[in-house]
Each structure stands twice: as structure tokens, then as C-alpha cells.
N, CA and C atoms as a LAMMPS dump frame, in Angstrom:
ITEM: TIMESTEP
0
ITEM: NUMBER OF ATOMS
567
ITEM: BOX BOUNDS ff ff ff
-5.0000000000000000e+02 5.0000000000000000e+02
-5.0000000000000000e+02 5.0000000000000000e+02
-5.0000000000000000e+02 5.0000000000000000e+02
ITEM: ATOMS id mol type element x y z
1 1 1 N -77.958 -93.022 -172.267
2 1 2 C -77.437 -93.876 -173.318
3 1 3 C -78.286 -93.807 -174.58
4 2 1 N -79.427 -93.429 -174.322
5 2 2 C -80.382 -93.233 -175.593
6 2 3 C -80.022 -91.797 -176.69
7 3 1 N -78.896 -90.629 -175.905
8 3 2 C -78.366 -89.634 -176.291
9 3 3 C -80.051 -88.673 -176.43
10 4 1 N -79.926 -88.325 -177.897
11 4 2 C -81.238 -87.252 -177.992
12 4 3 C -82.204 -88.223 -178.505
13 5 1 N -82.351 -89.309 -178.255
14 5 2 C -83.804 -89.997 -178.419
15 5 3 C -84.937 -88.697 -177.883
16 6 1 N -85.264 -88.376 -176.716
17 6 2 C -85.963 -87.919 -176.24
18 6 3 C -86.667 -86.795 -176.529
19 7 1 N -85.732 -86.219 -177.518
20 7 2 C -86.08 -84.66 -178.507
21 7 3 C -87.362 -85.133 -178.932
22 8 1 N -87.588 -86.728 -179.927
23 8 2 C -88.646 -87.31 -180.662
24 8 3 C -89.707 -87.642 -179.662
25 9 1 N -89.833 -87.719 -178.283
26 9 2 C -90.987 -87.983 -177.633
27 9 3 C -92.302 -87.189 -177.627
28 10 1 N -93.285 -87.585 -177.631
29 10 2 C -94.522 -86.9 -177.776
30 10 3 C -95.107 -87.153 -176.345
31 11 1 N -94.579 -85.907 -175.585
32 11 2 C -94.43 -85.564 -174.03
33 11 3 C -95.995 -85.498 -173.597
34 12 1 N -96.916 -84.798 -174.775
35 12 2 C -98.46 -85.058 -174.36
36 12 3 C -98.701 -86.475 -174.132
37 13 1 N -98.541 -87.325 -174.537
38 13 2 C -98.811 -88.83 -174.395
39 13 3 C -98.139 -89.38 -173.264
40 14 1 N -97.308 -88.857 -172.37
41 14 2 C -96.65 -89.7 -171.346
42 14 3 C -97.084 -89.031 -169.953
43 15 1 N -96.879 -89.584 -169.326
44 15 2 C -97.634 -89.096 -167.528
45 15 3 C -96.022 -88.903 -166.29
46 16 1 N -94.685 -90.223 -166.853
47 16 2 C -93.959 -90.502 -166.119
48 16 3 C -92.915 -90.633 -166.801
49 17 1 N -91.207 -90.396 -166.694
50 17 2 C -90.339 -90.616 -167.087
51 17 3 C -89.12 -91.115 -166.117
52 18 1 N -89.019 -92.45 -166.582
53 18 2 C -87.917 -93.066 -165.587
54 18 3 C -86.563 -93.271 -166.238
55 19 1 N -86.069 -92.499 -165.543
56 19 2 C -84.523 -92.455 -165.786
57 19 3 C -83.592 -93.337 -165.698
58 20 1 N -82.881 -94.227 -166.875
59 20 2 C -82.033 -95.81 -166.38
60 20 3 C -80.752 -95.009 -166.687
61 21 1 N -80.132 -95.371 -165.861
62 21 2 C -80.042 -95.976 -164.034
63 21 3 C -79.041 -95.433 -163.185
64 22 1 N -79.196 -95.973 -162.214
65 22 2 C -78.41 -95.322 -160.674
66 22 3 C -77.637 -96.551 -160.451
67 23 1 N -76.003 -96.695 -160.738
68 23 2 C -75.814 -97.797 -160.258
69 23 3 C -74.829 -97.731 -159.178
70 24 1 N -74.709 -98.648 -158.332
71 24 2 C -74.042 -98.755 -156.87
72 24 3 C -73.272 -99.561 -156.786
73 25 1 N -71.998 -99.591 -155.925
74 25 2 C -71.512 -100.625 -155.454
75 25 3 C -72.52 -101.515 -154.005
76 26 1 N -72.502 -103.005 -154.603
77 26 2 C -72.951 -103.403 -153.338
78 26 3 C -72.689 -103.577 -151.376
79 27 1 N -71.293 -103.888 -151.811
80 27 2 C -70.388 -103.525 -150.243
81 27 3 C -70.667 -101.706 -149.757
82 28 1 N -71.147 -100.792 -150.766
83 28 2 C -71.359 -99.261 -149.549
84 28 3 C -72.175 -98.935 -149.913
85 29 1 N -72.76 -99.126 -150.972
86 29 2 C -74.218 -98.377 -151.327
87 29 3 C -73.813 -96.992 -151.823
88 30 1 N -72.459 -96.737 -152.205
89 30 2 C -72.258 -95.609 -152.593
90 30 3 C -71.919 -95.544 -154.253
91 31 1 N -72.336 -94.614 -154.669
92 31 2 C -72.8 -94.551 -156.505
93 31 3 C -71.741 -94.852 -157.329
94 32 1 N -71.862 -95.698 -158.644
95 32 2 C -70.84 -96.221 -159.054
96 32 3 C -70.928 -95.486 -160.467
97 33 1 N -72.015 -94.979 -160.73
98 33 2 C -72.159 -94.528 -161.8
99 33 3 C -73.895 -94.425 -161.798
100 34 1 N -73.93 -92.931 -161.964
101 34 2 C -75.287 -92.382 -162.207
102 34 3 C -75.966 -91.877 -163.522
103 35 1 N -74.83 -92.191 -164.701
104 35 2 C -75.274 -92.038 -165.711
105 35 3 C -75.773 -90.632 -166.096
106 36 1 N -75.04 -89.973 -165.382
107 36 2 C -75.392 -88.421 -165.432
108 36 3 C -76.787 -87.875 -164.989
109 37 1 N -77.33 -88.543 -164.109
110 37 2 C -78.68 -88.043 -163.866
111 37 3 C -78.692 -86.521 -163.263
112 38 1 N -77.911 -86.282 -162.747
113 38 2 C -78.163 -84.629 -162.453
114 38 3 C -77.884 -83.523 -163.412
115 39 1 N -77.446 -84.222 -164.832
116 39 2 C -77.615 -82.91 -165.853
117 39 3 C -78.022 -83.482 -166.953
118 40 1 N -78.901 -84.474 -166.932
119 40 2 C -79.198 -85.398 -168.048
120 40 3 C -80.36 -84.349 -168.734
121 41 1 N -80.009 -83.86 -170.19
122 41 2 C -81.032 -83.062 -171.15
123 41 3 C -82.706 -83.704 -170.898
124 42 1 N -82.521 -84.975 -170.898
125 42 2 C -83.931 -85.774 -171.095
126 42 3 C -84.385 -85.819 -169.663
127 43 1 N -84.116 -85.388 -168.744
128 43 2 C -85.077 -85.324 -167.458
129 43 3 C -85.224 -83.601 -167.476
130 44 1 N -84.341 -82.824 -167.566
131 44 2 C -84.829 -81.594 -167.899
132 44 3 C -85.987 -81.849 -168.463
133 45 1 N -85.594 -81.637 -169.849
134 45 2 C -87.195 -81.972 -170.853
135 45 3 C -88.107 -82.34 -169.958
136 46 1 N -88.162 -83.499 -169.624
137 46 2 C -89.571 -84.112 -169.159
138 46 3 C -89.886 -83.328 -167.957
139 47 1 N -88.876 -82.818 -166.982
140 47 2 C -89.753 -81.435 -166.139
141 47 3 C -90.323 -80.772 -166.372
142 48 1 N -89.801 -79.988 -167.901
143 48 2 C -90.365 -78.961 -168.481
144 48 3 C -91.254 -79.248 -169.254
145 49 1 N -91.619 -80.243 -169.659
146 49 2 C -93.103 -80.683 -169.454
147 49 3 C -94.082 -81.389 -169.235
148 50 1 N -93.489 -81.303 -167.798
149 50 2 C -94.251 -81.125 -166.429
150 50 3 C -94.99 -82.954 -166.133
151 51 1 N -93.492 -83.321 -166.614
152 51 2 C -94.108 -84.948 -166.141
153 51 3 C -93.247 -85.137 -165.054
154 52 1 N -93.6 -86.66 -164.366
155 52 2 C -93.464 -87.119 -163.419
156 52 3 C -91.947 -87.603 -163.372
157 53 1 N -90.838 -87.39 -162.786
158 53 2 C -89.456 -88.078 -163.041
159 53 3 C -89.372 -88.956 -162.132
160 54 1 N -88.593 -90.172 -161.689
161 54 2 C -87.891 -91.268 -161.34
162 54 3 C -86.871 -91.737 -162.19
163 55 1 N -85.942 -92.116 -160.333
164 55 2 C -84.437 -92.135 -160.669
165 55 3 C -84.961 -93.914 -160.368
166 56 1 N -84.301 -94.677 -161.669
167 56 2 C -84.168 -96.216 -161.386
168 56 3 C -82.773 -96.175 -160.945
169 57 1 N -82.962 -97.397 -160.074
170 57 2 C -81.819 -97.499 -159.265
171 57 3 C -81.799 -99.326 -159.461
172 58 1 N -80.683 -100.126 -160.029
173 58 2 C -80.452 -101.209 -160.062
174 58 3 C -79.479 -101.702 -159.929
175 59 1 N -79.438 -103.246 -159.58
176 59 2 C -79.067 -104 -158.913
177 59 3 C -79.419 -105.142 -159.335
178 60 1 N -78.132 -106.038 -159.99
179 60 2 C -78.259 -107.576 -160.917
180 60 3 C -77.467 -108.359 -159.883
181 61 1 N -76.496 -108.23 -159.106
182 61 2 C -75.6 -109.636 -158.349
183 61 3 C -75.245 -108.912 -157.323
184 62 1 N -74.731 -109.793 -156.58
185 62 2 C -74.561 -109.288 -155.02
186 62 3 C -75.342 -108.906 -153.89
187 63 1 N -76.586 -109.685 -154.117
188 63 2 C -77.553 -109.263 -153.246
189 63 3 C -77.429 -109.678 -151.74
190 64 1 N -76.903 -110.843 -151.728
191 64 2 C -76.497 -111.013 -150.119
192 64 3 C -75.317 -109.74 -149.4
193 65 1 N -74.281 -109.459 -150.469
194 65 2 C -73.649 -108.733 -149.741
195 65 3 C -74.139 -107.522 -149.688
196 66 1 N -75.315 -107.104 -150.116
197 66 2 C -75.826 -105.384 -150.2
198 66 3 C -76.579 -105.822 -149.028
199 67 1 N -77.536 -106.895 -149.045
200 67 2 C -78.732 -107.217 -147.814
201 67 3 C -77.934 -107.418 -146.481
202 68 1 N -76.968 -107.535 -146.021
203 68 2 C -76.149 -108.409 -145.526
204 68 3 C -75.779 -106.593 -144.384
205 69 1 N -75.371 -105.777 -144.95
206 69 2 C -74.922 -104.417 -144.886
207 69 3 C -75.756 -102.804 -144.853
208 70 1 N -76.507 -103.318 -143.138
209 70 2 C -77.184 -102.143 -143.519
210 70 3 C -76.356 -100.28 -143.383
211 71 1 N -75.426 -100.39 -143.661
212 71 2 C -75.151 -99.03 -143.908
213 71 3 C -74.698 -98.704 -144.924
214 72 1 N -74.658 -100.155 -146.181
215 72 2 C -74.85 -100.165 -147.38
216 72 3 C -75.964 -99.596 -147.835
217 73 1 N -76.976 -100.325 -146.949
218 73 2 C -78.536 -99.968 -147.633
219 73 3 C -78.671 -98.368 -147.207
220 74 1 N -78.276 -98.186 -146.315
221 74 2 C -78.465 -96.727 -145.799
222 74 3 C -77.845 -95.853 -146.392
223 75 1 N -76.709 -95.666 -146.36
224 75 2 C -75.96 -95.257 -147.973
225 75 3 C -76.73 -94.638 -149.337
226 76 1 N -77.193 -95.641 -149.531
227 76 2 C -77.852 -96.098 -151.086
228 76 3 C -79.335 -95.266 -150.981
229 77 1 N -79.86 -95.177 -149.538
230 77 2 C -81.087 -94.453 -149.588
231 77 3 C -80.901 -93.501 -149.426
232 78 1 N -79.988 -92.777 -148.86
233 78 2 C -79.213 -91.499 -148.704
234 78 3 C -79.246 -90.485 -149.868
235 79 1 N -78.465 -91.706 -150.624
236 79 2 C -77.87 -90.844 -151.601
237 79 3 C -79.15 -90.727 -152.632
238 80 1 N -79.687 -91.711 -152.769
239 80 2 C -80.804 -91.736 -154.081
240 80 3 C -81.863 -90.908 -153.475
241 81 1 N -82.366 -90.385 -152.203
242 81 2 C -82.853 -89.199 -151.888
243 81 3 C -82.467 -88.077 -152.579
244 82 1 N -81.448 -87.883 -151.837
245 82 2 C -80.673 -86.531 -151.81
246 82 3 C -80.138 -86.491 -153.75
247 83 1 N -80.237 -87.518 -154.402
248 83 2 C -80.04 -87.076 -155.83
249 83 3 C -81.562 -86.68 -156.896
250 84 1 N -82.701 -87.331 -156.038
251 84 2 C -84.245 -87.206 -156.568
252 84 3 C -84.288 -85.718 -156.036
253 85 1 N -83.896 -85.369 -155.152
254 85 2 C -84.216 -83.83 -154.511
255 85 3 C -83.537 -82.883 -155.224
256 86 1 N -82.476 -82.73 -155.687
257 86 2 C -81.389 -82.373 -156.194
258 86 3 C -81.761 -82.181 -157.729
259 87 1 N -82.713 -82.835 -158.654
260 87 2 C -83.284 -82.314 -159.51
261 87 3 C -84.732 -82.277 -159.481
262 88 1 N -85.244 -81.893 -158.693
263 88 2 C -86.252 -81.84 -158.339
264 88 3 C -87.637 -82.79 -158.755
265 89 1 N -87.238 -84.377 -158.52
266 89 2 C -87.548 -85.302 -159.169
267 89 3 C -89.054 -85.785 -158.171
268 90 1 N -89.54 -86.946 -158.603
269 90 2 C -90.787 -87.623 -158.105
270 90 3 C -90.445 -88.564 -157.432
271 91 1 N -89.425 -89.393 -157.738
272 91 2 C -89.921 -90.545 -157.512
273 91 3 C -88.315 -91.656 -157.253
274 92 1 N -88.5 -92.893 -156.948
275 92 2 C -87.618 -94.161 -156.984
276 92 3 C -88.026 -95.376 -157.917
277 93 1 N -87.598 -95.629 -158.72
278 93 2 C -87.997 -96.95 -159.223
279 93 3 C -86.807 -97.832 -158.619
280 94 1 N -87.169 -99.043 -158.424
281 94 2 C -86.455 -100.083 -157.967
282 94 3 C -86.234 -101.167 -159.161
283 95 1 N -85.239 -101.471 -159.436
284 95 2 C -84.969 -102.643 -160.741
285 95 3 C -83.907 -103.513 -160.073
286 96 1 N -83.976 -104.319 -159.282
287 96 2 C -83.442 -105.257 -158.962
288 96 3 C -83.693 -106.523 -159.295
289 97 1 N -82.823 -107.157 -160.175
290 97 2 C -83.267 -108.535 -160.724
291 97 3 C -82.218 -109.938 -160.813
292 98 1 N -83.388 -110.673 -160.785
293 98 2 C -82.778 -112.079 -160.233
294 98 3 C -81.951 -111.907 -158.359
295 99 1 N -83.067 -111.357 -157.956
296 99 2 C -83.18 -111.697 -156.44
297 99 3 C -83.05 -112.985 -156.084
298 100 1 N -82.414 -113.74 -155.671
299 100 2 C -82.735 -115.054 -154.72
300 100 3 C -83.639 -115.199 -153.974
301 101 1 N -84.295 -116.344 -153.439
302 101 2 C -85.561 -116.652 -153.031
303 101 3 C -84.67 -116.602 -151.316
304 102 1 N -83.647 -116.473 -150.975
305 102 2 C -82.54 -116.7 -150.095
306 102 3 C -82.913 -115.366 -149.48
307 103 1 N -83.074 -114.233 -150.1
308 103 2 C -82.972 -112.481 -149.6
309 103 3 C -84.757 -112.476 -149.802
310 104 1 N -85.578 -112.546 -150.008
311 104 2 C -86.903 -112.047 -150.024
312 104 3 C -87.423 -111.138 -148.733
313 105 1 N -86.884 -112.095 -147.494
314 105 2 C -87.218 -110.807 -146.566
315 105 3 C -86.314 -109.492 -146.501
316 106 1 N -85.292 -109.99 -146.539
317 106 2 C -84.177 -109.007 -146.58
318 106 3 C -84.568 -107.744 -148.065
319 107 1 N -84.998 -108.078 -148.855
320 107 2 C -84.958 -107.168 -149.901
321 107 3 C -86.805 -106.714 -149.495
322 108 1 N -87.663 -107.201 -149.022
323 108 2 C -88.673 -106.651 -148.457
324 108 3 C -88.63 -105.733 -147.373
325 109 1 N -88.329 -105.573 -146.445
326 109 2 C -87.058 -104.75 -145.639
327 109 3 C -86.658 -103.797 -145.766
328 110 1 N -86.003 -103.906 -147.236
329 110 2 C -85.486 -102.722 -148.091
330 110 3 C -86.027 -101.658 -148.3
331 111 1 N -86.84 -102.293 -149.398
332 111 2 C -88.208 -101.747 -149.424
333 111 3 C -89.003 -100.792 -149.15
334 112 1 N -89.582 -101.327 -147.976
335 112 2 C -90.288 -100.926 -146.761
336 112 3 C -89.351 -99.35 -146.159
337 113 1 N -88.407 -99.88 -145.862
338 113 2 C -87.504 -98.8 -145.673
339 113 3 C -87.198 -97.347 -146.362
340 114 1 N -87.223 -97.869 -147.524
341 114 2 C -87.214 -96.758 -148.441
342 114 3 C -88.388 -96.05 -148.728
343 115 1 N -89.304 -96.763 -148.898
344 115 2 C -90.663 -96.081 -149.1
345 115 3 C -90.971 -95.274 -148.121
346 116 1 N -90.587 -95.673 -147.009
347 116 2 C -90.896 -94.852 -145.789
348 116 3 C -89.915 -93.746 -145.56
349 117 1 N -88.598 -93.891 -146.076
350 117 2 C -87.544 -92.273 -146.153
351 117 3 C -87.937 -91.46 -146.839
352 118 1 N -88.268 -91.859 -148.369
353 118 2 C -88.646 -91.259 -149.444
354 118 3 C -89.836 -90.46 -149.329
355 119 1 N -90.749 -90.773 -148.902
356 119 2 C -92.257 -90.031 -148.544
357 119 3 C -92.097 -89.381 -147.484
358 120 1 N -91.202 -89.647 -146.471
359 120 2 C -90.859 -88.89 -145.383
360 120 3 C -89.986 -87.377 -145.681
361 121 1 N -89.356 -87.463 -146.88
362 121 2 C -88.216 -86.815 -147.462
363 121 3 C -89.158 -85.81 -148.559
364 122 1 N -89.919 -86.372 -149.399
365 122 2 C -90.254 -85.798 -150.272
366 122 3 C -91.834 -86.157 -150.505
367 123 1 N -92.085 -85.312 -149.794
368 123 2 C -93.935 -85.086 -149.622
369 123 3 C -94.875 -85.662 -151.468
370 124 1 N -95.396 -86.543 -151.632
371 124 2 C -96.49 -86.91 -152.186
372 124 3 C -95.128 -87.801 -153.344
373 125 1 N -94.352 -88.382 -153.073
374 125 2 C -92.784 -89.214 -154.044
375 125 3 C -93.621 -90.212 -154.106
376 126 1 N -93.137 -91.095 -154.936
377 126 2 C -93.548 -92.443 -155.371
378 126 3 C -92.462 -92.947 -155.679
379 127 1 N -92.48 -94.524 -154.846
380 127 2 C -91.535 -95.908 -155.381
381 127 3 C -92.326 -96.789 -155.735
382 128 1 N -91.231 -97.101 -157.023
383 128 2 C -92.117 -97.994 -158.149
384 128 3 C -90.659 -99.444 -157.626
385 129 1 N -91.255 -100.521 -158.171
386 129 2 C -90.253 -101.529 -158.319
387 129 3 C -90.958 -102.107 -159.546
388 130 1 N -89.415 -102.851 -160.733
389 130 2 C -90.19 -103.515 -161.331
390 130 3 C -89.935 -105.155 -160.945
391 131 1 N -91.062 -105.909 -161.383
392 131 2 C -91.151 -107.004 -161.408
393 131 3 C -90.738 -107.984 -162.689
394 132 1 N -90.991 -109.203 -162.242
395 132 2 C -90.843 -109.995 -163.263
396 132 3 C -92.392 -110.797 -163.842
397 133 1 N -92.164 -110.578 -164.983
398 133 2 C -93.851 -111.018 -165.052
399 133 3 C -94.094 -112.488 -164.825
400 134 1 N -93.268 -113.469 -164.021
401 134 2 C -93.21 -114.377 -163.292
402 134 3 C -92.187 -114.564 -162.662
403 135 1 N -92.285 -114.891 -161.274
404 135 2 C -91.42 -114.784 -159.996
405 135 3 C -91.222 -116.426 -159.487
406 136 1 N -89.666 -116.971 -160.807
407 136 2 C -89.824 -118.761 -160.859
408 136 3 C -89.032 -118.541 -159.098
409 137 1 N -88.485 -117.697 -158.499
410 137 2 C -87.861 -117.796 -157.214
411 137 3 C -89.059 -117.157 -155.827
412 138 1 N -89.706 -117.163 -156.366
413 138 2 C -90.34 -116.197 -155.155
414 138 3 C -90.2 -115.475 -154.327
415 139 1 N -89.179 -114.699 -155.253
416 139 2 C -88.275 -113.395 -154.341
417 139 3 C -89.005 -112.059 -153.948
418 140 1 N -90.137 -111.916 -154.691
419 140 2 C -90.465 -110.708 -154.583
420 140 3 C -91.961 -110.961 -153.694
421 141 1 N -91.873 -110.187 -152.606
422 141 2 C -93.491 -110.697 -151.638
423 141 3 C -93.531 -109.482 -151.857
424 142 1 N -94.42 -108.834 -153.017
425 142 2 C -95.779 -107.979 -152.899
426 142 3 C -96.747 -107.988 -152.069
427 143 1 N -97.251 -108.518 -151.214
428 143 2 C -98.325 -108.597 -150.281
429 143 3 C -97.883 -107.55 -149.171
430 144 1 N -96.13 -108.464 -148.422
431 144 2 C -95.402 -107.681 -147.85
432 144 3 C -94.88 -105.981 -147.744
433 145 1 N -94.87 -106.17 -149.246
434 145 2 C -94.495 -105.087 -149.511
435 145 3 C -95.445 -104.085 -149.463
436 146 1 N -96.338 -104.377 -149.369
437 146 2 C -97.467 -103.459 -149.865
438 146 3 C -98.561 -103.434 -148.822
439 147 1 N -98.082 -104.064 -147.41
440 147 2 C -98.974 -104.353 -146.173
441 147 3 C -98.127 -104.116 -144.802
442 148 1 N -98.886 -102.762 -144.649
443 148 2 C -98.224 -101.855 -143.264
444 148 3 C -99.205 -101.127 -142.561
445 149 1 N -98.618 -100.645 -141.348
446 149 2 C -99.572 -99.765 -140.564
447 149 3 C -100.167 -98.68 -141.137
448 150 1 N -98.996 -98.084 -141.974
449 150 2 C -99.141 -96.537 -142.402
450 150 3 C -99.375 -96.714 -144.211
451 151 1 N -100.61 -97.067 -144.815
452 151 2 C -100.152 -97.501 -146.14
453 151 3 C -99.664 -96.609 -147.213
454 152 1 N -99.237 -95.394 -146.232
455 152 2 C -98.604 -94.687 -147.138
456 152 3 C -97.426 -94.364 -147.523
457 153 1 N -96.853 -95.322 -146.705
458 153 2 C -95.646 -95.707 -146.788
459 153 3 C -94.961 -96.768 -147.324
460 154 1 N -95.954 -97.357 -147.852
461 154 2 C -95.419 -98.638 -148.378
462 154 3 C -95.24 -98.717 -150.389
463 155 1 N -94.778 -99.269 -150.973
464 155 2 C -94.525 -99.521 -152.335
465 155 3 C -95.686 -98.439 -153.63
466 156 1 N -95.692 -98.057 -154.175
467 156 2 C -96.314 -97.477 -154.435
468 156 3 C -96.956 -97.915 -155.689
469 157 1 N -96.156 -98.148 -156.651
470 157 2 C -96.45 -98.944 -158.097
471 157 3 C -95.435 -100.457 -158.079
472 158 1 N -96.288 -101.437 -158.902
473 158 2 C -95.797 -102.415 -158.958
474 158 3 C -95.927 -102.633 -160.679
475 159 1 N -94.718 -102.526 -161.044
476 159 2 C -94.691 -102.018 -162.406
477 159 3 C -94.033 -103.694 -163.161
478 160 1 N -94.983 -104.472 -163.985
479 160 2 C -94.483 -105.624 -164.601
480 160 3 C -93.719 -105.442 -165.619
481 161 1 N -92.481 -106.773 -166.107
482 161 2 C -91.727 -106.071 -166.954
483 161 3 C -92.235 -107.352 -167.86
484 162 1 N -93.034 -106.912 -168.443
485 162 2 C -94.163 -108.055 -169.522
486 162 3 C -93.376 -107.855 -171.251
487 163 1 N -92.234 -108.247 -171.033
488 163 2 C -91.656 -108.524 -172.456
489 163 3 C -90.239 -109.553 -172.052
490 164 1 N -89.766 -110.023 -173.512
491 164 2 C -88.499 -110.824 -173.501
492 164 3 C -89.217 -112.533 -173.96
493 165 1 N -90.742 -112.822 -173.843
494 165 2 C -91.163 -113.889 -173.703
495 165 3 C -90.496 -114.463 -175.018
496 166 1 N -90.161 -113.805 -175.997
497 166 2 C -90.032 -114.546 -177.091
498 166 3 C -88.701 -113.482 -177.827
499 167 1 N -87.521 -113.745 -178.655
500 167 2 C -86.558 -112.755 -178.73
501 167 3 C -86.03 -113.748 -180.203
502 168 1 N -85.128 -112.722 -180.769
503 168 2 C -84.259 -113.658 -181.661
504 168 3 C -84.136 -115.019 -182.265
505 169 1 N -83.393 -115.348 -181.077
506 169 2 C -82.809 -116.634 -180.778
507 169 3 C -84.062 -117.772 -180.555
508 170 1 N -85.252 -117.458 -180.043
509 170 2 C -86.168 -118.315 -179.416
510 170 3 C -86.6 -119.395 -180.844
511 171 1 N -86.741 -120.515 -180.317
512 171 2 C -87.263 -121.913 -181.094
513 171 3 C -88.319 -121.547 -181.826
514 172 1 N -89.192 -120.643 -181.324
515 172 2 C -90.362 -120.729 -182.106
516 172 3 C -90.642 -118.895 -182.206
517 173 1 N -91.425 -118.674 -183.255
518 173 2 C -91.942 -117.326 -183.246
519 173 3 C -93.286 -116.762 -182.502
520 174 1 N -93.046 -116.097 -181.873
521 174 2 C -93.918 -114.919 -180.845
522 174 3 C -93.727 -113.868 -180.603
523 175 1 N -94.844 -113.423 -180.076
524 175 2 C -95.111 -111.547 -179.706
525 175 3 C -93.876 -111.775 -178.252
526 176 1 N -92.927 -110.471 -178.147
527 176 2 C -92.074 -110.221 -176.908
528 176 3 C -92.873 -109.762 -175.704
529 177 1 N -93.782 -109.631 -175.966
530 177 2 C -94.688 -109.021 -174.996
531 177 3 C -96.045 -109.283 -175.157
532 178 1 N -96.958 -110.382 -174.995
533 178 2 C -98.373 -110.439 -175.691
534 178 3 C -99.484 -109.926 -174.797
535 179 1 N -100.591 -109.034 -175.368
536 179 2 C -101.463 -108.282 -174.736
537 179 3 C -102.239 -109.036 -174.39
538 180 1 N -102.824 -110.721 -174.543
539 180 2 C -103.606 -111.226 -174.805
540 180 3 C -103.007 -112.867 -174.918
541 181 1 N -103.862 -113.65 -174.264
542 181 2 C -103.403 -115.181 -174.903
543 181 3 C -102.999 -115.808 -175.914
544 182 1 N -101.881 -116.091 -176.282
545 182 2 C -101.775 -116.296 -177.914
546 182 3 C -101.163 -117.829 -178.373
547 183 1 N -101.418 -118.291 -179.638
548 183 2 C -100.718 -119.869 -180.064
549 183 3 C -99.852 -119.33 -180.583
550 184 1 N -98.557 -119.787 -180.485
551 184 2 C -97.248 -120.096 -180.953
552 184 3 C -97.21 -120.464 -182.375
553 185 1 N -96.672 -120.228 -183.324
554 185 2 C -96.081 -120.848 -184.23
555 185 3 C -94.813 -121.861 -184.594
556 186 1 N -95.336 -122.847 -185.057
557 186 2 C -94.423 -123.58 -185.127
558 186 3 C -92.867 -123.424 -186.123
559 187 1 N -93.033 -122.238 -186.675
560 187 2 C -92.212 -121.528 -187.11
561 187 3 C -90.441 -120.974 -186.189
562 188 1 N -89.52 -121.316 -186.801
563 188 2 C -88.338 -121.013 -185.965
564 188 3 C -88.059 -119.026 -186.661
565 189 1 N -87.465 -118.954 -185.489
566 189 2 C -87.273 -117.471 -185.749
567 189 3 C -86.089 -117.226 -186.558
């Protein structure tokens, strides 16, 4: 969706390129739209030089009925394998948001699961998930996620999504993302 944004990237400066997005139906786990990731110009590019790719794969509603269905979930790991392999990619990012505090084990589970196909599938892969840079549901157990027999199988990056704090619309003016502790202005935006 960014089209040739990517022509302008300064590819020395980056390590990783994550590709948005992989999206699914929740009842099969089968792809609803991949946004062209298997001939997308901008993951070429970033192979060719020689960075790290991940396919994000997300998921905003329907989480009981995806958790609910494991040959949904199985499905969904299937395929997002077999499409990271297929361009000879790195990695999984996970973007699932506004989890319910209702699915936490169930989407830990997930998880777990995948990390363990994926590394099983594709020798030295990495799954990233992102987070919320506060978790008001306590959906996401990082501890869990990230605490197993084999720890090499478990979550790999826990990637915060540290912006939105302040936008447009917001009452008062602030940084969307602040590096550092900051006072507010009493200023409307």
C-alpha cells in the first residue's frame, strides 16, 4: 500500500523489513488477502539487500472464534510458513490487537505453537509479536510466552508499538511517541 515508497529507503540503515500484512479469515485460517506478498517489489529489494524479511500477519476481531478453532490456527500456520518459505523470507511478525483478557491463554498457545513450527520449518526464523505499549486487558503474558523447555522455541522479539499517545484530535499537545518523560501542554491541538 505504500506503492514505491521503498525505492527512497536507505537499506544501509535498516537490519529488518516487515511486510504489512497477511490477512485471514478467522473461522479457517485461510488467507483473505496477502497484499501481494509473494511478488511484492519492496521485499525483493530488501532481499537484495540482504536484510532480514517478515511476513506480519494480523488480526483485529474475532478472536474467540479463531482461538476457539484449532484447524483454524493450523491453517493459518500452514500457510504463513509455506508463504515465508516461498520467498525466501526470515521471519513472522504477529500483530494481533485488542486481544481480550478472555483469550490470553488461548492466544499464548498460539504462540508457542508457532514459534515452535516456524523454527522447526525454517532453521535460525524469528517471530516477532507486536505489543501494546500498555496492556489495559492483560492479554498479552510475555513471561508465558517467552518461558519453555526449549527456549528456542519460544517468541523471539517483543516489539512495542510506542506511538498514537497523542494524535490530531487529542485535548492537549504531545510527542506520538515520546523517547523520554515529558509535560504536556496545556495547549489544544
Amino acid at each position: 500500500w505504500m506503492t514505491s515508497q521503498y525505492q527512497n529507503f536507505q537499506w544501509s540503515l535498516l537490519s529488518d523489513f516487515c511486510y504489512f500484512s497477511y490477512e485471514f479469515s478467522a473461522s479457517t485460517g485461510a488467507v483473505t488477502n496477502s497484499h501481494s506478498f509473494a511478488t511484492a517489489n519492496s521485499v525483493t529489494a530488501a532481499l537484495n539487500n540482504g536484510k532480514r524479511v517478515h511476513l506480519c500477519v494480523t488480526l483485529f476481531s474475532d478472536f474467540a472464534t479463531f482461538f476457539a478453532s484449532s484447524s483454524a490456527q493450523q491453517t493459518l500456520i500452514t500457510n504463513l510458513i509455506a508463504a515465508v518459505k516461498q520467498r525466501n523470507a526470515h521471519g513472522i511478525n504477529v500483530d494481533f490487537e485488542g486481544v481480550p483478557a478472555s483469550e490470553k491463554t488461548n492466544f499464548t498457545n498460539f504462540m508457542k505453537t508457532l514459534s515452535q513450527r516456524l523454527h522447526d520449518s525454517i532453521p535460525n526464523s524469528k517471530v516477532s509479536i507486536c505489543l501494546p505499549a500498555v496492556d489495559w486487558a492483560s492479554s498479552y503474558d510475555v513471561v508465558n510466552m517467552n518461558n519453555d523447555a526449549v527456549a528456542s522455541r519460544n517468541v523471539d522479539w517483543f516489539i512495542i508499538m510506542g506511538y498514537d499517545y497523542y494524535y490530531g484530535g487529542s485535548t492537549t499537545a504531545g510527542p506520538t511517541d515520546p523517547l523520554y518523560p515529558f509535560q504536556t501542554s496545556s495547549t489544544s491541538c
